[in-house]
C-alpha positions as CSV (number, residue, x, y, z in Angstrom):
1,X,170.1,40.4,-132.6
2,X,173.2,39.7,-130.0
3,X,172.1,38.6,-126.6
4,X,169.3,41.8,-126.1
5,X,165.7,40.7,-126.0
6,X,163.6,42.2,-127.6
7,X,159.6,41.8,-127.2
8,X,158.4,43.0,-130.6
9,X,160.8,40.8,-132.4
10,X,160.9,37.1,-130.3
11,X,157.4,36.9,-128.9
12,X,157.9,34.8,-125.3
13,X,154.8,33.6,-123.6
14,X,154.8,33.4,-120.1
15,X,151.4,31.7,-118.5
16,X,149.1,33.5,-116.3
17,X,147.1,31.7,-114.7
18,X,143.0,31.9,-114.5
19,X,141.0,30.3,-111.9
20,X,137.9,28.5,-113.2
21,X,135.1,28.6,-110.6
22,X,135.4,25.8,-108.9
23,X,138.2,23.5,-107.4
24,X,140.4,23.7,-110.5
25,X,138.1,24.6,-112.4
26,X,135.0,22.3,-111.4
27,X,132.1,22.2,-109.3
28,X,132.0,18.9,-106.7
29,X,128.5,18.1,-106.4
30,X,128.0,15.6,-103.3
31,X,125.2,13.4,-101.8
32,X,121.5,14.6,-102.6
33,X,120.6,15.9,-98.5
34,X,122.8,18.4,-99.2
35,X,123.8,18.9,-95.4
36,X,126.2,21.6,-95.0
37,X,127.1,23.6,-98.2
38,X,130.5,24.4,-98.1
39,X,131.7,27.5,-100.4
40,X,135.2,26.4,-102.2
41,X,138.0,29.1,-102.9
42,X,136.4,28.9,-106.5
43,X,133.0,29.4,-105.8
44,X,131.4,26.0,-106.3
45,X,129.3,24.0,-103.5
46,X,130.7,21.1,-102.1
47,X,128.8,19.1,-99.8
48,X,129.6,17.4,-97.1
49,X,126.4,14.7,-95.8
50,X,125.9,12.9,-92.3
51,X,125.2,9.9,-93.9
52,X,123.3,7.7,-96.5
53,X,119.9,8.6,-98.4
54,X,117.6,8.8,-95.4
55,X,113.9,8.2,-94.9
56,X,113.7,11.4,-92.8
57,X,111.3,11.6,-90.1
58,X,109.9,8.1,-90.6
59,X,106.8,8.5,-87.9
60,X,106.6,12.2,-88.0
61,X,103.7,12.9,-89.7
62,X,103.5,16.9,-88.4
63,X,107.0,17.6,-89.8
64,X,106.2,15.6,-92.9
65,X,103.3,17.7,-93.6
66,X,104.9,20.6,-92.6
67,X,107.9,19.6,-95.3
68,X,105.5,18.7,-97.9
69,X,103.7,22.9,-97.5
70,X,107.0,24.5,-97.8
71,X,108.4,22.3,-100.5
72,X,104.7,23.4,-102.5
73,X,106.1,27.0,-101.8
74,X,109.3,26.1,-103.4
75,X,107.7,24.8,-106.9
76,X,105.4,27.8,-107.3
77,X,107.6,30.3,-106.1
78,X,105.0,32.7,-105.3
79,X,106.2,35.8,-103.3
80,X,102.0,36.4,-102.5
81,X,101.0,33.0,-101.6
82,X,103.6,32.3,-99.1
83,X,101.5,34.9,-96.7
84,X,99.0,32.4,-96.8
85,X,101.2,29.4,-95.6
86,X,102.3,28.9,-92.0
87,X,104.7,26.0,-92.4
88,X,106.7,28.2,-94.4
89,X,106.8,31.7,-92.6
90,X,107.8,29.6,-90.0
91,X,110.7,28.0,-91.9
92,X,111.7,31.1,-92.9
93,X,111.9,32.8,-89.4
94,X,114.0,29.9,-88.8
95,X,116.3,30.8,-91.3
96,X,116.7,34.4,-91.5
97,X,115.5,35.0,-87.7
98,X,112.5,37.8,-89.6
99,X,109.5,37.4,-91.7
100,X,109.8,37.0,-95.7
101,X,108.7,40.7,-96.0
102,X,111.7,42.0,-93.9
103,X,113.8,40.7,-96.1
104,X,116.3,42.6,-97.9
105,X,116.8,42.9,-101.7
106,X,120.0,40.7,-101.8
107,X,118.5,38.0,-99.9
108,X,115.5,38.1,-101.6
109,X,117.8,37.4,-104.9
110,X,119.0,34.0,-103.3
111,X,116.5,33.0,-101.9
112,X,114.8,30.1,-103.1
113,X,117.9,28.4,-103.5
114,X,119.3,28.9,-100.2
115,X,116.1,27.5,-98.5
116,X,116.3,24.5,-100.7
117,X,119.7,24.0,-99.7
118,X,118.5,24.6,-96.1
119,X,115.5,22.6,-96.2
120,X,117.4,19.7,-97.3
121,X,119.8,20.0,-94.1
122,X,116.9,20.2,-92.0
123,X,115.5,16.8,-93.4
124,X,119.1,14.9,-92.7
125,X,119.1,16.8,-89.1
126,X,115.5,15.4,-88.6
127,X,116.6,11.7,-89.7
128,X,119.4,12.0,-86.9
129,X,116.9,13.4,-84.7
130,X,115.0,10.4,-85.1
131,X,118.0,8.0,-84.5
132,X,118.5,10.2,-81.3
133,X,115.6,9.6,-79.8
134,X,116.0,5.7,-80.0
135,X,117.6,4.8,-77.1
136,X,117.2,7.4,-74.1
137,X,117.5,6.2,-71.1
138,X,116.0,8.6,-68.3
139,X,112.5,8.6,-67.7
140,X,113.3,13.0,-67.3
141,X,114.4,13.0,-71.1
142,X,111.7,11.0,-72.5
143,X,109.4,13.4,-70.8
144,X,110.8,16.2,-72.6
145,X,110.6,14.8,-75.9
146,X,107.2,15.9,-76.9
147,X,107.8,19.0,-76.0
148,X,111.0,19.0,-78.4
149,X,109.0,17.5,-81.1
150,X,106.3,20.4,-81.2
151,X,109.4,22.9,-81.2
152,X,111.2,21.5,-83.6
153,X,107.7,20.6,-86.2
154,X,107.1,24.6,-85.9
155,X,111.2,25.2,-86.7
156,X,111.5,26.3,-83.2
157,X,114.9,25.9,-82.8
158,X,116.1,28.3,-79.8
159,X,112.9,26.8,-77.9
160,X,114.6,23.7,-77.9
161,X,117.7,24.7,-77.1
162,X,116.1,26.3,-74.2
163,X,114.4,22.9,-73.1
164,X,117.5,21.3,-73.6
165,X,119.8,23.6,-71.4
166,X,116.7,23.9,-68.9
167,X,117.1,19.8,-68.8
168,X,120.7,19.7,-67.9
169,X,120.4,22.3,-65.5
170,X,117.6,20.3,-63.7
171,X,117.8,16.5,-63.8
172,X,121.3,14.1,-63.6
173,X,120.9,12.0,-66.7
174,X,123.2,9.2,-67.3
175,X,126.6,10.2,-69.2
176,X,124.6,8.5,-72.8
177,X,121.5,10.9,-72.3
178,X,123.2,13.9,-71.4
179,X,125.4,13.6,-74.2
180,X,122.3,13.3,-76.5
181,X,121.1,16.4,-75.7
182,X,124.8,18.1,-76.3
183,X,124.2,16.9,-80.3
184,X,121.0,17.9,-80.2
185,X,121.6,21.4,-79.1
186,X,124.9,21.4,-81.6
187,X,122.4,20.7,-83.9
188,X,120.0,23.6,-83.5
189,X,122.9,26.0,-83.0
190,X,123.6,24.7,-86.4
191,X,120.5,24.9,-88.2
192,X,120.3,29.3,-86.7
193,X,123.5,29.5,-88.4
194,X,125.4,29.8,-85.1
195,X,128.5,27.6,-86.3
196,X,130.9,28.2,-83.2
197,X,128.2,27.3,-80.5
198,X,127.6,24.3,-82.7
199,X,131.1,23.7,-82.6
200,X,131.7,23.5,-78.9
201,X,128.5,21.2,-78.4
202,X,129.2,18.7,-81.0
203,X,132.6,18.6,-79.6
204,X,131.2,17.6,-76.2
205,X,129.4,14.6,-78.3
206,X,132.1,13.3,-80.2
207,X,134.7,13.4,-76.5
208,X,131.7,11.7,-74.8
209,X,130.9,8.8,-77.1
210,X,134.2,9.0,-79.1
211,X,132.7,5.5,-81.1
212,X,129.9,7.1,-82.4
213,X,130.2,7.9,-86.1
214,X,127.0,10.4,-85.8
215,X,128.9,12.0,-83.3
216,X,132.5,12.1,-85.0
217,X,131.0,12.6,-88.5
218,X,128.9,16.0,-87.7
219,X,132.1,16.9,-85.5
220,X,134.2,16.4,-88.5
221,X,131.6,18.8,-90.2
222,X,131.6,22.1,-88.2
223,X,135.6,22.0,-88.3
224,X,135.6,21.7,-92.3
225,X,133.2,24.3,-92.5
226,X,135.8,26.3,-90.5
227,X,138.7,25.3,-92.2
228,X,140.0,23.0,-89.6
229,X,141.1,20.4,-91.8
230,X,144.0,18.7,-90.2
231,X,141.5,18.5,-87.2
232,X,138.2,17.0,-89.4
233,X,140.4,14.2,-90.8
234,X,140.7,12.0,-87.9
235,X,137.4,12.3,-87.5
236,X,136.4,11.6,-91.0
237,X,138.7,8.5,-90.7
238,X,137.6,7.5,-87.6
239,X,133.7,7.5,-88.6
240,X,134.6,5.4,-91.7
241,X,136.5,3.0,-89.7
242,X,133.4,2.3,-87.2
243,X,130.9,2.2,-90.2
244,X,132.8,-0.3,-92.4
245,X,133.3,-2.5,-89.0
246,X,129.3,-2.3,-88.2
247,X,128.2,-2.5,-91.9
248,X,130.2,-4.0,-93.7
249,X,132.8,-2.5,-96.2
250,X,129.3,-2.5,-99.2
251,X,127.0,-0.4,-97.0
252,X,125.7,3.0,-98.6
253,X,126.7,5.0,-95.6
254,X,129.9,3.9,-96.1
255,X,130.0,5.2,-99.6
256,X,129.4,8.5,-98.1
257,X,131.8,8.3,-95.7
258,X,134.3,7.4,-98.2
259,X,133.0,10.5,-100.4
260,X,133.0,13.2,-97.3
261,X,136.3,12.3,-96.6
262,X,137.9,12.4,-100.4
263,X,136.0,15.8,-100.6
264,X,138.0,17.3,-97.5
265,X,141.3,15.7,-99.1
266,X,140.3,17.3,-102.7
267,X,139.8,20.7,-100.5
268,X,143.2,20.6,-98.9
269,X,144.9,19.8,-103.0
270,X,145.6,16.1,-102.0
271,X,144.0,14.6,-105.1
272,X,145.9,11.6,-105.4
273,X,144.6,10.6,-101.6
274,X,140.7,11.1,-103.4
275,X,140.9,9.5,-105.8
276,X,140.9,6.0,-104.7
277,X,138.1,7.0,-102.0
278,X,135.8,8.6,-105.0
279,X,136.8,5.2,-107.1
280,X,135.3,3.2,-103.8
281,X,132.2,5.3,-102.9
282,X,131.4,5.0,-106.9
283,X,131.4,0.9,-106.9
284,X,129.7,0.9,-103.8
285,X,126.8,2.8,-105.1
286,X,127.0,1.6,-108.3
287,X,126.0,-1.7,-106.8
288,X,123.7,-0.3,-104.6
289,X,121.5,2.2,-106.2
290,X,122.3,1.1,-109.9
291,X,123.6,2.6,-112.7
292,X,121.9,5.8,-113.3
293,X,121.2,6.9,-109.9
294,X,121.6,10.9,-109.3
295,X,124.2,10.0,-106.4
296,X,125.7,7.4,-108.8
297,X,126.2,10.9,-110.9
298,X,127.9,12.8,-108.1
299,X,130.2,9.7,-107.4
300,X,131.0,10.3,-111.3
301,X,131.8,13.9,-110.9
302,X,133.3,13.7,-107.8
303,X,135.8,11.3,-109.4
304,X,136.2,13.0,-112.6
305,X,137.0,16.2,-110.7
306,X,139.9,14.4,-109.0
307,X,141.3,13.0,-111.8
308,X,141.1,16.6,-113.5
309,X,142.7,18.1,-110.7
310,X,145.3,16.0,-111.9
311,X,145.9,16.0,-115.0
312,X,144.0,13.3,-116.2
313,X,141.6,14.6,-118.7
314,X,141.2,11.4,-121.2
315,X,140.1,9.8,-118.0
316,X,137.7,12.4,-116.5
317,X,136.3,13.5,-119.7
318,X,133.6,10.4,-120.1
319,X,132.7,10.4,-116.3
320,X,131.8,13.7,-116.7
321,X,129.9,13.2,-120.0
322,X,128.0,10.3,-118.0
323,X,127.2,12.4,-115.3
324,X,125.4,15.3,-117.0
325,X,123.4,12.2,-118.9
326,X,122.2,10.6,-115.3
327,X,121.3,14.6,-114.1
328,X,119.5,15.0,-117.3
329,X,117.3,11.7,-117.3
330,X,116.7,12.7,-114.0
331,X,116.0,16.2,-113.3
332,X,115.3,17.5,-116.7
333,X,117.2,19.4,-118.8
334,X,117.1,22.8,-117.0
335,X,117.9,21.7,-113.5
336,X,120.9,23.6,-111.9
337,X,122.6,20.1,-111.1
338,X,122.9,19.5,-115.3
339,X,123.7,23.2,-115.0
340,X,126.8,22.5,-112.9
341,X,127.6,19.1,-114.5
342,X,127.7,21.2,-118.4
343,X,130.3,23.6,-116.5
344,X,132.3,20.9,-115.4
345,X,132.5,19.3,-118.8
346,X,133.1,23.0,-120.5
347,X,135.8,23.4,-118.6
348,X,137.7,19.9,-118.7
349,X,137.0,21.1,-122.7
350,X,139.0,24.3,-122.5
351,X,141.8,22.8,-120.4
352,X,142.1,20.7,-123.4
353,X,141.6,23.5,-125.8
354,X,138.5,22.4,-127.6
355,X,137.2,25.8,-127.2
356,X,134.1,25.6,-129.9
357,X,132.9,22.7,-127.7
358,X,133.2,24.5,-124.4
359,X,131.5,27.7,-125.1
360,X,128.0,26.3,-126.1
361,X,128.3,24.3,-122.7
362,X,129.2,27.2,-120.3
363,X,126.4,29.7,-122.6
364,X,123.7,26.4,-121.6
365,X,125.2,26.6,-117.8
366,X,124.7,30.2,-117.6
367,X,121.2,30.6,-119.2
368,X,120.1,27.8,-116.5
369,X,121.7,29.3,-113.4
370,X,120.1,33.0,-114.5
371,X,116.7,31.5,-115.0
372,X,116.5,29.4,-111.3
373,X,118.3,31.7,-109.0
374,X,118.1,35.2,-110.3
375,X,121.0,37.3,-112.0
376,X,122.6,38.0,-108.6
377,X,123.3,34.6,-107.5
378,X,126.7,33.0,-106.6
379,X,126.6,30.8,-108.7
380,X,125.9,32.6,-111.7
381,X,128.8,34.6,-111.2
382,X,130.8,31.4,-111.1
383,X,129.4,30.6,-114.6
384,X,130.2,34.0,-115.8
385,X,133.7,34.1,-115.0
386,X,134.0,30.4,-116.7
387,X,132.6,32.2,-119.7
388,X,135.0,35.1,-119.4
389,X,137.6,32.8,-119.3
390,X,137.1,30.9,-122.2
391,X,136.3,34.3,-124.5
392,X,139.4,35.1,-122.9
393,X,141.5,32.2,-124.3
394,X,139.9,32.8,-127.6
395,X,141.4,36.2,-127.2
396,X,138.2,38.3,-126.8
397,X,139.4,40.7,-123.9
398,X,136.5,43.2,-124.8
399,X,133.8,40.4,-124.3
400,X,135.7,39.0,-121.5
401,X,136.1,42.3,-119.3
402,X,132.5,43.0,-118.4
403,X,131.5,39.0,-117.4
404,X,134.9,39.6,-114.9
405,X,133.7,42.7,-113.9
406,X,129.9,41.7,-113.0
407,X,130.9,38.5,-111.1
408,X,133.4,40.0,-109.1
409,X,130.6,42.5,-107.8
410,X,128.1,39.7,-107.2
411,X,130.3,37.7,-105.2
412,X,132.1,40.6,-103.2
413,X,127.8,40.9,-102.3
414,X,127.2,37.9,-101.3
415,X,130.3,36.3,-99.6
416,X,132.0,39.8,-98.2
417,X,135.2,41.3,-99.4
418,X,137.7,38.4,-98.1
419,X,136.4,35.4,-99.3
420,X,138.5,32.7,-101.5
421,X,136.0,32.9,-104.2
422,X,136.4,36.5,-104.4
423,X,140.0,36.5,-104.5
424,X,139.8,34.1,-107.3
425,X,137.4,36.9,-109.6
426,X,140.0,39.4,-108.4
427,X,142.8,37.2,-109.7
428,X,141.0,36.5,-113.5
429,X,140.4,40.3,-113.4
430,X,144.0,41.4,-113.2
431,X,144.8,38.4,-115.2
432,X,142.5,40.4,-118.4
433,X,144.3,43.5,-117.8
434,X,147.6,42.6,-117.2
435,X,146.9,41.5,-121.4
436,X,145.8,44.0,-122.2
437,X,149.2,46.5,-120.7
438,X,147.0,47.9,-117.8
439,X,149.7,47.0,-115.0
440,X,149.3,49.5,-112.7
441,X,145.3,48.5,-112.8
442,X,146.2,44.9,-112.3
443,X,148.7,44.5,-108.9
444,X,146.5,45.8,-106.6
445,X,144.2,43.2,-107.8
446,X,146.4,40.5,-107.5
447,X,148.2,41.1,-104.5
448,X,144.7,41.4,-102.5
449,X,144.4,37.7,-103.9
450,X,147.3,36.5,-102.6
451,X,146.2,38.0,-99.3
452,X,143.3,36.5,-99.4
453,X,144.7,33.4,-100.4
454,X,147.5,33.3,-97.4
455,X,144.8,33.3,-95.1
456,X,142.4,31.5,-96.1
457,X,144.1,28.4,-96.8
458,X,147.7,28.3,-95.6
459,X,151.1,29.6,-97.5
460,X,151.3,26.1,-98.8
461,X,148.2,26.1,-101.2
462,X,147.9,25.3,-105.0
463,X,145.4,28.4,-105.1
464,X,148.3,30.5,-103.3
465,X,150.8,29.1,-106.2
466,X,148.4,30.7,-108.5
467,X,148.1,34.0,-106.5
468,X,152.5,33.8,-106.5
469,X,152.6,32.9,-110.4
470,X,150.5,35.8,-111.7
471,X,151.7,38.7,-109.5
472,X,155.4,37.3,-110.7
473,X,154.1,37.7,-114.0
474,X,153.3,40.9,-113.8
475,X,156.2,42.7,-111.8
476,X,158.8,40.8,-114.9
477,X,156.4,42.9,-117.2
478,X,157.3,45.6,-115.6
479,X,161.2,44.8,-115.1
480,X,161.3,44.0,-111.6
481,X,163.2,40.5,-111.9
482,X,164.4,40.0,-108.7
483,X,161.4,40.8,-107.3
484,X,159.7,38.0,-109.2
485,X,162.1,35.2,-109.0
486,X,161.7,34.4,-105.7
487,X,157.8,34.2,-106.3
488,X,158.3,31.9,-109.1
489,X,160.1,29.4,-107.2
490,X,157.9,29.4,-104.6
491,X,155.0,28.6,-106.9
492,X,156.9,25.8,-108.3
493,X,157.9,24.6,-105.3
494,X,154.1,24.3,-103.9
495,X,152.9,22.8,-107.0
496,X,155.4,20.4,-107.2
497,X,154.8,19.4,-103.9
498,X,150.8,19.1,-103.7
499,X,150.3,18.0,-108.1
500,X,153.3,16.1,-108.9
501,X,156.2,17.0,-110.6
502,X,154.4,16.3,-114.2
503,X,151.1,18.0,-113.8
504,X,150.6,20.2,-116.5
505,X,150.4,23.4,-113.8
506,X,153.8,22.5,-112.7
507,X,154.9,22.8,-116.5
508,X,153.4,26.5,-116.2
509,X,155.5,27.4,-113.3
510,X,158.8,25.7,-115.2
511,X,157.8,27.9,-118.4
512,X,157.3,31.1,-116.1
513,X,160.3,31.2,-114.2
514,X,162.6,29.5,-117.4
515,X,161.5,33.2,-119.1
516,X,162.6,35.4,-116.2
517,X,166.1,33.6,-116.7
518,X,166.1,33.7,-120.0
519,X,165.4,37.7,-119.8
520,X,168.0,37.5,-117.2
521,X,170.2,36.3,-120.1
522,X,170.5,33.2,-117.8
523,X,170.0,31.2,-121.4
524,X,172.1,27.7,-120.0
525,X,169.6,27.3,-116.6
526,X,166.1,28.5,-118.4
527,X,166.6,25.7,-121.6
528,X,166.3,22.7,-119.4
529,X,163.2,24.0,-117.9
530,X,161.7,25.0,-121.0
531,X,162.3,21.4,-122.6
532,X,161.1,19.7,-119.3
533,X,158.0,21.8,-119.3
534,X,157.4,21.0,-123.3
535,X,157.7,17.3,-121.9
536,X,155.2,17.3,-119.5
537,X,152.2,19.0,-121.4
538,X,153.1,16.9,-124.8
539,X,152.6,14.0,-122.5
540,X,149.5,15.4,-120.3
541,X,148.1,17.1,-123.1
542,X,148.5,15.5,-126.3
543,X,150.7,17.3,-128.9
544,X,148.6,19.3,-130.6
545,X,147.6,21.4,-127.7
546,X,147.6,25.2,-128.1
547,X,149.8,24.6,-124.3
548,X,152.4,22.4,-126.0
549,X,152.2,25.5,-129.0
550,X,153.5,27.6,-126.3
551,X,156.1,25.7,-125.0
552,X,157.6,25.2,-128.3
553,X,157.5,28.9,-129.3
554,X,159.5,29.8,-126.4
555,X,162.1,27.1,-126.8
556,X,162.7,28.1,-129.8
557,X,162.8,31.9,-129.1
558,X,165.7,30.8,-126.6
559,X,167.0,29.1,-129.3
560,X,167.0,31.7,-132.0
561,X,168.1,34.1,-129.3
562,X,171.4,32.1,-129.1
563,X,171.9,31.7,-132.8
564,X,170.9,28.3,-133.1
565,X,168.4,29.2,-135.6
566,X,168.5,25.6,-137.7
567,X,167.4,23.9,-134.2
568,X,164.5,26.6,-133.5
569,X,162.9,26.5,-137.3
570,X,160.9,23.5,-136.9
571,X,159.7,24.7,-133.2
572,X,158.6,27.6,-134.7
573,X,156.7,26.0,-137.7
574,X,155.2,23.3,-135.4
575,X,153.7,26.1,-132.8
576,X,152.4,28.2,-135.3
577,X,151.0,24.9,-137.3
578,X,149.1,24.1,-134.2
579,X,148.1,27.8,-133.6
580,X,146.9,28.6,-136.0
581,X,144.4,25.1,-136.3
582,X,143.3,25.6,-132.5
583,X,143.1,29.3,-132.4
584,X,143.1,31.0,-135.7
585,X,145.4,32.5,-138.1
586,X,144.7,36.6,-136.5
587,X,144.8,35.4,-132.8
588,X,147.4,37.1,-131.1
589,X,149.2,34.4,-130.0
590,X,149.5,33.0,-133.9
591,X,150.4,36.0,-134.7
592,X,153.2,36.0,-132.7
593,X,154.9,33.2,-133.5
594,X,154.1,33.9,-137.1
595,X,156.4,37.3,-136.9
596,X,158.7,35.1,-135.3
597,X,159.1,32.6,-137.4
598,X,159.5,34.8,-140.5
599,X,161.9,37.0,-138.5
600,X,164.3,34.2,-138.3
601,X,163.9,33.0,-141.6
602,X,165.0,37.0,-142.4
603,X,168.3,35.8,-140.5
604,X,169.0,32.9,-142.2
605,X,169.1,34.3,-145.5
């Protein structure tokens, strides 16, 4: 064979990469008020909460009754009857700024959900309300609160706003009041969807009373939702700091402070920094709450997530088992939240390459999302490109193409053309047909990803490693080496940095660039990559992994290329021996190292 490489005789496998929906492949789940939703580059909702399970509106018997009419609404979710209830026309004008029959299709297709998720954020920003109120000062503002109260019971939220800036135009309050009424309007700019005004007034809160953790946290909020996250963190840390001081280090509220902040470190890849916060928040409600609490649950995933994200899996996989159990017990077994949870076992499964125990999960997930929020929603086109990916695996590319296809047009719907979530469906789609040879179909695709990517989260993002990995991948298909290198080692270099250099995605990016060498005939720098990668999955992975399969084919195709064919034999045999138990004896990749293996023993004859 001399030093030529040739495809159809030494199959290498290089890794694309495809990106599960959710943060690596999971959904975080938070805090039950599910306060501002946050939309991850994967497509999963994370959410970020003020602070501990509230009695909301303790007092406020109009708003409670109005609550309890709209949540009726929800349960029968009756297009005809809602004409007849005034709480929730109301609630919706709030929302969507028309009435429910001006509504177009799309919305229409999320919208029970997205009220639910809205209704809940308008409970925790009635609690705080409450809180506000304790404690004002002028005789002016307390005079104005009834007004505020009718306002805000009818979801009036630009009328207040318009009390409140009539206030401050009219009356000198002290500093404490006025700076009251700047959360209070931050809030309603909030709750009409109008983040930057939001922004700007909870700023003046948090500058004004800098010790208040109401103040910092909802700060904090807003510039997460914006993607400010070296500017949320003080904050974060700074709220935490003043709870654990006036409530001791036990409290709930602390728990959720500890939670909000590991979720804006998971966001920004610093897993390692969660963990130990998602450890604390999960003893601390534990203790609390008890054992099979539905926050208890989130703590579990939250936790299992980060250790995922890590490598980890013999650690996550029981948290996650334990957490679809508490969701089941106590939302029933068709609840979206068990809906999410099944996902985020499914896909810890496939990572580990269990895929006849995965599918069955993400089939369940899928069924659940489809019946409660309509075939258009988000999140089922999160659970559809988790099911395209593992068909995909299995090596099912005519199955897989369609699920890609339809959740790549739901999401561009629903979250605009230049979303993170988007440029992850883009990604798995070019990943499909760069398989199947349809290259000039796939770089566009992938290199609108990495745009996406680059500006959505920074050039030094593990989702921007991916975007670099896979559009590397396919310009070595086509030849262009030096092209890819310098992509390559860019991805490497990012992962090493944010995962650790023995995360099993590091050992992807070792395995990618040691085959552009090695097809560089660069044979003495790609070997120590390839063994060093082969090390870290054996170890991550276990060493029957279809993963570690890989790594051992292609070290032994370098090998064999070389004419060391005694050393690559038992490489060969012990890929295609674990190959052909974890995929089957036609699938592609047993196939290949089959022909590869009896090649070689054709050369030793």
């Amino acid at each position: 064979m001399g030093n030529s490489f040739n495809v159809s005789r030494i199959g290498l496998l290089v890794i694309a990469i495809t990106s599960f929906d959710s943060p690596a492949g999971l959904s975080v789940t938070s805090q039950k008020a599910k306060a501002p939703v946050v939309t991850t580059a994967s497509g999963s909702k994370t959410t970020a909460i003020t602070g501990g399970v509230v009695n909301y509106a303790e007092g406020n018997i109009t708003f409670n009754n109005n609550v309890a009419d709209i949540e009726k609404a929800f349960k029968k979710r009756d297009w005809e009857e809602t004409k007849d209830n005034p709480a929730f026309r109301k609630f919706v004008r709030s929302r969507y700024g028309k009435d429910v029959e001006q509504l177009k299709t799309y919305t229409k297709a999320t919208f029970w959900e997205d009220l639910i998720v809205y209704l809940d954020e308008v409970k925790v920003k009635e609690a705080d309300y409450q809180k506000i109120r304790q404690g004002i000062v002028s005789e002016e503002l307390k005079e104005l609160i009834p007004k505020i109260d009718q306002a805000r019971n009818d979801f009036n939220y630009p009328e207040v706003n318009r009390l409140l800036q009539e206030f401050e135009d009219h009356h000198q309050a002290t500093l404490h009041d006025i700076t009251k009424t700047y959360y209070l309007r931050a809030q309603n700019y909030e709750l009409q969807i109008n983040y930057p005004a939001a922004e700007r007034y909870y700023k003046k809160a948090a500058v004004n009373e800098d010790d208040n953790p109401l103040y910092l946290n909802a700060y904090a909020i807003l510039l997460w939702k914006a993607g400010k996250y070296a500017e949320a963190e003080p904050l974060y840390r700074r709220a935490l700091a003043i709870w654990e001081k006036a409530l001791g280090p036990d409290h709930p509220d602390v728990a959720t402070s500890l939670n909000n902040l590991g979720l804006l470190l998971q966001a920004q890849g610093k897993y390692a920094e969660a963990e130990p916060l998602y450890r604390r928040a999960l003893a601390i409600r534990e203790k609390a709450l008890g054992p099979v609490h539905p926050d208890v649950a989130n703590s579990l995933n939250n936790l299992a997530n980060s250790l995922y994200n890590q490598g980890k899996y013999a650690e996550a996989e029981p948290l996650y088992r334990q957490a679809v159990e508490i969701y089941k017990k106590a939302y029933g077994p068709d609840h979206p939240d068990v809906a999410t949870s099944l996902n985020n076992l499914a896909v810890l499964l496939q990572t580990q390459g269990k895929y006849a125990e995965a599918e069955p999960l993400y089939r369940r997930a899928l069924a659940i999302k489809e019946k409660a929020l309509g075939s258009d929603h988000p999140d089922v086109a999160a659970s559809l490109n988790n099911l395209a990916g593992l068909l995909q695996a299995q090596g099912k590319y005519a199955e897989a193409e369609p699920l890609y296809r339809r959740a790549l047009a739901i999401k561009e719907k629903a979250l605009g053309p230049d979303h993170p979530s988007v440029a992850n469906s883009l990604n798995n789609l070019a990943v499909l047909l760069k398989t199947q040879g349809k290259y000039v179909e796939a770089e566009p695709l992938y290199r609108r990803a990495l745009a996406i990517d680059e500006k959505s989260y920074g050039k030094g993002h593990p989702d921007v490693a991916t975007s670099l990995n896979n559009l590397a991948l396919l310009l070595v298909n086509q030849g262009k080496y030096a092209e890819a290198e310098p992509l390559y080692r860019r991805s490497l270099a990012i992962k090493e940095k944010t995962l650790g250099p023995d995360h099993p995605d590091v050992a992807a990016s070792l395995n990618n660039l040691a085959g552009l060498l090695y097809n560089q005939g660069k044979y003495a720098e790609a070997e120590p990559l390839y063994r060093r990668s082969l090390a870290i999955r054996e170890k991550a992975l276990g060493p029957n992994h279809p993963d570690v399969a890989t790594d051992l084919n292609n070290l032994a195709a370098l090998l064999d290329t070389q004419g060391k064919y005694v050393e690559a034999e038992p490489l060969y045999r012990r890929s295609l021996a674990i190959r052909e138990k974890a995929l089957g004896p036609e699938h592609p990749y047993t196939i290949m190292t089959r022909n590869n293996l009896n090649t070689l023993l054709k050369k030793m004859q």
